[in-house]
C-alpha positions in Angstrom: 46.9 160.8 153.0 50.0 162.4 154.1 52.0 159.9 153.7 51.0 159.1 150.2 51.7 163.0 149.0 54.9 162.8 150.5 55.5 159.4 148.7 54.7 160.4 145.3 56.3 164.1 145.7 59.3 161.8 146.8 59.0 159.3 144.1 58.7 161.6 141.1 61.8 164.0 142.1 63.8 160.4 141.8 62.0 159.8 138.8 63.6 162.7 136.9 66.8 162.3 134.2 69.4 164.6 133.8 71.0 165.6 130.2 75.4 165.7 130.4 77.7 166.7 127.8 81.1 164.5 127.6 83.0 161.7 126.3 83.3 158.2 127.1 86.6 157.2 128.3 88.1 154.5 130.8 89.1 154.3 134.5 92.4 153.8 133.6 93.0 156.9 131.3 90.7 158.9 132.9 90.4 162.1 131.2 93.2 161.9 129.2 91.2 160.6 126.1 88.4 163.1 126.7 89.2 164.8 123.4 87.4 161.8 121.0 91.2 161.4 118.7 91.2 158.5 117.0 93.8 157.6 118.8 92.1 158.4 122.1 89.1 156.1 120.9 91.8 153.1 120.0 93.3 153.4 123.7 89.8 153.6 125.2 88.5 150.7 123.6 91.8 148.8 123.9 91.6 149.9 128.0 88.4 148.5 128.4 89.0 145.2 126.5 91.7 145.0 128.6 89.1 144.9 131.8 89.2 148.8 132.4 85.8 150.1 133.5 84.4 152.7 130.9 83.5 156.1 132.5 81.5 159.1 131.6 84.3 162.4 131.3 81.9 165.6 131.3 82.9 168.6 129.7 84.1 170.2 132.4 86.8 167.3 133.1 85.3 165.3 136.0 85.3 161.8 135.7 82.0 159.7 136.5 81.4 156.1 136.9 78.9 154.5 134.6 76.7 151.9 136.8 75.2 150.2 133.4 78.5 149.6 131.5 76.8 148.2 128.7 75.0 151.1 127.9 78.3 152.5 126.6 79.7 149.8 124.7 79.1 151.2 121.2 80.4 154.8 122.2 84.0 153.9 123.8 86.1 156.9 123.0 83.3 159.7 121.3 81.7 162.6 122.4 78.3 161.7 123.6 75.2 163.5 125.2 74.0 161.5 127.6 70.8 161.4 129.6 70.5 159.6 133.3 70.5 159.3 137.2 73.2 160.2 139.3 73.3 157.7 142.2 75.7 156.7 145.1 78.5 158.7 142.9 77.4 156.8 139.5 75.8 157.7 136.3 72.9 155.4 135.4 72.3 155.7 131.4 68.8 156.1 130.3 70.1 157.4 126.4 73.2 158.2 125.0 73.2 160.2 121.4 76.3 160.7 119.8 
């Protein structure tokens, strides 16, 4: 029975999202295109056609890794409140809301 508490205590704390403030961007640029320009938006999008990774910049300036990439693809270059998972360094998208 112990086990099984400590289980599903476990289990739900994993369970829970988190909500982030930022903008979509790419590995390559980083930051730099973390204030949604259109031009910033053309580079993003150009970046990751290009084979660049996209990447969540919060508002604070720190760069993330996005584990589901595709979750993004629609927001390259805007600002975006996004709700996930941190994990292993990543961001795992549950929602993204412009």
């Amino acid at each position: 029975m112990k086990k099984f508490a400590l289980c599903l205590a476990l289990c739900s704390v994993a369970a829970f999202a988190d909500t982030w403030k930022g903008t979509v961007s790419d590995a390559k640029c980083g930051a730099k295109h973390a204030d949604a320009s259109e031009k910033s938006m053309g580079c993003v999008k150009g970046c990751v056609k290009g084979g660049s990774a996209p990447v969540f910049v919060t508002e604070d300036g720190k760069v993330v890794p996005i584990h589901n990439a595709d979750s993004v693809k629609d927001h390259l270059g805007h600002k975006v409140t996004i709700t996930g998972k941190l994990k292993d360094g990543s961001v795992h998208i549950d929602s993204v809301k412009m």
